[in-house]
ROMIGU-804439 format. One line per field, with one value per residue (C-alpha): residue number from 0; residue in three letters; y, x, z. Coordinates in steps of 0.25 Angstrom, whole numbers, always signed. Layout:
BEGIN
pos = [NUM / ...]
code = [ala / ...]
yy = [Y / ...]
xx = [X / ...]
zz = [Z / ...]
***
This chain:
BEGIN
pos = [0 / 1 / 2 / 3 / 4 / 5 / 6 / 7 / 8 / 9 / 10 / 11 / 12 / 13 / 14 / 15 / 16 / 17 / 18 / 19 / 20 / 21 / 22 / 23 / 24 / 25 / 26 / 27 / 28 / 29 / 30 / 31 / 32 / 33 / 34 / 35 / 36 / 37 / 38 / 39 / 40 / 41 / 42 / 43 / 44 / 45 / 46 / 47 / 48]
code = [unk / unk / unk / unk / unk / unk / unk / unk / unk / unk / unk / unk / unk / unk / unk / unk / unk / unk / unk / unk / unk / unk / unk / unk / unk / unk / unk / unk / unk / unk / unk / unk / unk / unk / unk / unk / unk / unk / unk / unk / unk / unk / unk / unk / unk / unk / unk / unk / unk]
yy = [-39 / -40 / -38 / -24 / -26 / -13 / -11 / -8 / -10 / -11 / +0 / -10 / -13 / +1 / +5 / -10 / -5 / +9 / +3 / -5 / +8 / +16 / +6 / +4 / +21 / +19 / +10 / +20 / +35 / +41 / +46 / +53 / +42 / +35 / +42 / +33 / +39 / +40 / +26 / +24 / +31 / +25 / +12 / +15 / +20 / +34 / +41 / +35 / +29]
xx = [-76 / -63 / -49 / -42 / -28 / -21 / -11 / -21 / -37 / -45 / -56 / -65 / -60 / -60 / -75 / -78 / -69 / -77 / -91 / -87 / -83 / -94 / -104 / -96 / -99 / -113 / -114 / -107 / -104 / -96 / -86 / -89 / -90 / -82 / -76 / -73 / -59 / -56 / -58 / -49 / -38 / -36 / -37 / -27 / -17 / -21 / -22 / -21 / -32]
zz = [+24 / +16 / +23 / +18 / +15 / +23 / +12 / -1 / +4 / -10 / -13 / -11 / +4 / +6 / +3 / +10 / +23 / +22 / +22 / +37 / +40 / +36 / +44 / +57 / +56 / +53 / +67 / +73 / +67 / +78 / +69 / +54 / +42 / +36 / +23 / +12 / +8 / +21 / +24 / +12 / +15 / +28 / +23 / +12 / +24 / +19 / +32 / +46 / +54]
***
């Protein structure tokens, strides 16, 4: 898995950075999915989290 820079993650590292997210909650769905846009938006410093 590729590095993501904190101060400007590609598109590319954002869907790849969802997809972990999306299988760890697979493992273990204790919590609603995932959202795409919201994994986004944190990455992007968006909203706090």
């Amino acid at each position: 898995m590729d590095v993501i820079a904190l101060d400007a993650p590609t598109d590319a590292q954002i869907r790849a950075w969802h997809e972990v997210l999306a299988a760890v909650h697979a493992a273990d769905p204790v919590e609603p999915a995932p959202d795409p846009d919201e994994t986004a938006r944190r990455l992007l410093g968006a909203e706090p989290g």
